[in-house]
C-alpha positions as CSV (number, residue, x, y, z in Angstrom):
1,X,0.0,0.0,0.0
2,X,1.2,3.5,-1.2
3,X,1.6,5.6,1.4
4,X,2.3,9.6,2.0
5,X,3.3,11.2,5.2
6,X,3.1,15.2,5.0
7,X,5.1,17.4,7.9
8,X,5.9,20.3,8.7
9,X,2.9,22.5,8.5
10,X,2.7,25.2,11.4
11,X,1.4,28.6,12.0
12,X,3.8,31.6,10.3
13,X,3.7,35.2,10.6
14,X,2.9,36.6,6.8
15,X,6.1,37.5,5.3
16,X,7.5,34.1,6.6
17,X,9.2,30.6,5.3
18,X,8.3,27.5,6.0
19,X,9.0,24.0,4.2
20,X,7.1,21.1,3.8
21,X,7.9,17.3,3.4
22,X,6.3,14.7,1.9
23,X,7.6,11.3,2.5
24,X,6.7,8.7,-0.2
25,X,6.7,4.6,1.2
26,X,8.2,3.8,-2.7
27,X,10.2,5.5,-5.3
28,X,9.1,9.4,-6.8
29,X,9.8,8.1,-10.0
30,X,7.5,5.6,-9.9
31,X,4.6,8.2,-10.1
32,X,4.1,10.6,-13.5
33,X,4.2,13.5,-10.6
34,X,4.5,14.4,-6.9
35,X,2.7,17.6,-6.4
36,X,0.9,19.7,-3.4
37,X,-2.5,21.0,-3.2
38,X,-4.5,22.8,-0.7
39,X,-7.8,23.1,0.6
40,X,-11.2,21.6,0.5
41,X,-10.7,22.0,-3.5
42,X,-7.3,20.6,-3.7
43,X,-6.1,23.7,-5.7
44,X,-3.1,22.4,-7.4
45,X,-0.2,25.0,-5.7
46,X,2.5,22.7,-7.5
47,X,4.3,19.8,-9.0
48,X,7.2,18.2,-9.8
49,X,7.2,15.5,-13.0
50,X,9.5,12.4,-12.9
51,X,11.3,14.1,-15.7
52,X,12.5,17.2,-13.4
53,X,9.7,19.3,-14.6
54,X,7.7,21.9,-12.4
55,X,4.4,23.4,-12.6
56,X,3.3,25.8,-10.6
57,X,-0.1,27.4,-9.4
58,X,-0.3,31.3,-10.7
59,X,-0.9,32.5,-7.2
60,X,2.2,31.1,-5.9
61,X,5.0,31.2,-8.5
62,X,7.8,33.0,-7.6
63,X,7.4,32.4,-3.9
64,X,7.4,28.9,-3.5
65,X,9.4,26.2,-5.0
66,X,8.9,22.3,-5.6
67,X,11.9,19.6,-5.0
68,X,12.5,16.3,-4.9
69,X,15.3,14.2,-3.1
70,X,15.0,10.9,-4.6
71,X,17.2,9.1,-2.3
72,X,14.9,9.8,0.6
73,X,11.9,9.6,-1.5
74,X,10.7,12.9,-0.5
75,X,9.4,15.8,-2.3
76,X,9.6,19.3,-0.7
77,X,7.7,22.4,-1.3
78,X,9.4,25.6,0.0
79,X,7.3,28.4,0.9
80,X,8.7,31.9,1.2
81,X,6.8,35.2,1.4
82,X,3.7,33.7,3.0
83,X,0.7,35.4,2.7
84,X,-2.6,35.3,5.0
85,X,-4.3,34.0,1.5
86,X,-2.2,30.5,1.9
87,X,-3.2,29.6,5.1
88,X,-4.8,25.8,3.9
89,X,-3.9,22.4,4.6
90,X,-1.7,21.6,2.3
91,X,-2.5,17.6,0.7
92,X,0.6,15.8,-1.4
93,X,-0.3,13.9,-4.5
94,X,1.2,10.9,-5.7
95,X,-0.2,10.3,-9.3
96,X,0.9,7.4,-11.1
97,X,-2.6,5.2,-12.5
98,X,-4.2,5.9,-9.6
99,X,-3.8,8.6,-7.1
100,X,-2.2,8.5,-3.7
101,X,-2.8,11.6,-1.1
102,X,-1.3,12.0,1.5
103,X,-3.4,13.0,5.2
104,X,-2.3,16.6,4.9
105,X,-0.9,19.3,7.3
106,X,-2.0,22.6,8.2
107,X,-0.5,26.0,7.4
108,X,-1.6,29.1,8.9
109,X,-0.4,32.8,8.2
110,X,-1.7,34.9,10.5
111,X,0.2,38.1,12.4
């Protein structure tokens, strides 16, 4: 059974950084993409392909950034310049035929 294990969700001031992890129980590159959404609508924010490349939400580009470090099977998504506006939880995707998400974890931006 695929498994994804979100972390490091937390409440920021807006203006702030913080990173999230998502932990993958097999290889990224296994999956088409890793990506992160957010919200009851699971707005795409961001993904990363298993050929390197990165799509990004409109909202966010420019502020946030999606990695991978395939020897820990983990994908990150950086978040700098936080904004009130992307206080979510924040779900990971693992698509491959079928979809994997992961529990989520919550952000908040608030002063």
């Amino acid at each position: 059974q695929v498994q994804l294990v979100e972390s490091g969700g937390g409440l920021v001031q807006p203006g702030g950084s913080l990173r999230l992890s998502c932990v993958v129980s097999r290889s990224i590159f296994s999956f088409y993409y890793v990506g992160w959404y957010r919200g009851k609508q699971r707005e795409m924010v961001g993904i990363i392909t298993n050929a390197s490349t990165t799509n990004y939400n409109d909202s966010v580009k420019g502020r946030f950034t999606v990695s991978r470090d395939s020897a820990k099977n983990t994908v990150y998504l950086q978040m700098n310049s936080l904004k009130p506006e992307d206080t979510a939880v924040y779900y990971c995707l693992g698509r491959a035929k079928e979809e994997y998400w992961g529990q989520g974890t919550q952000v908040t931006v608030s002063s």
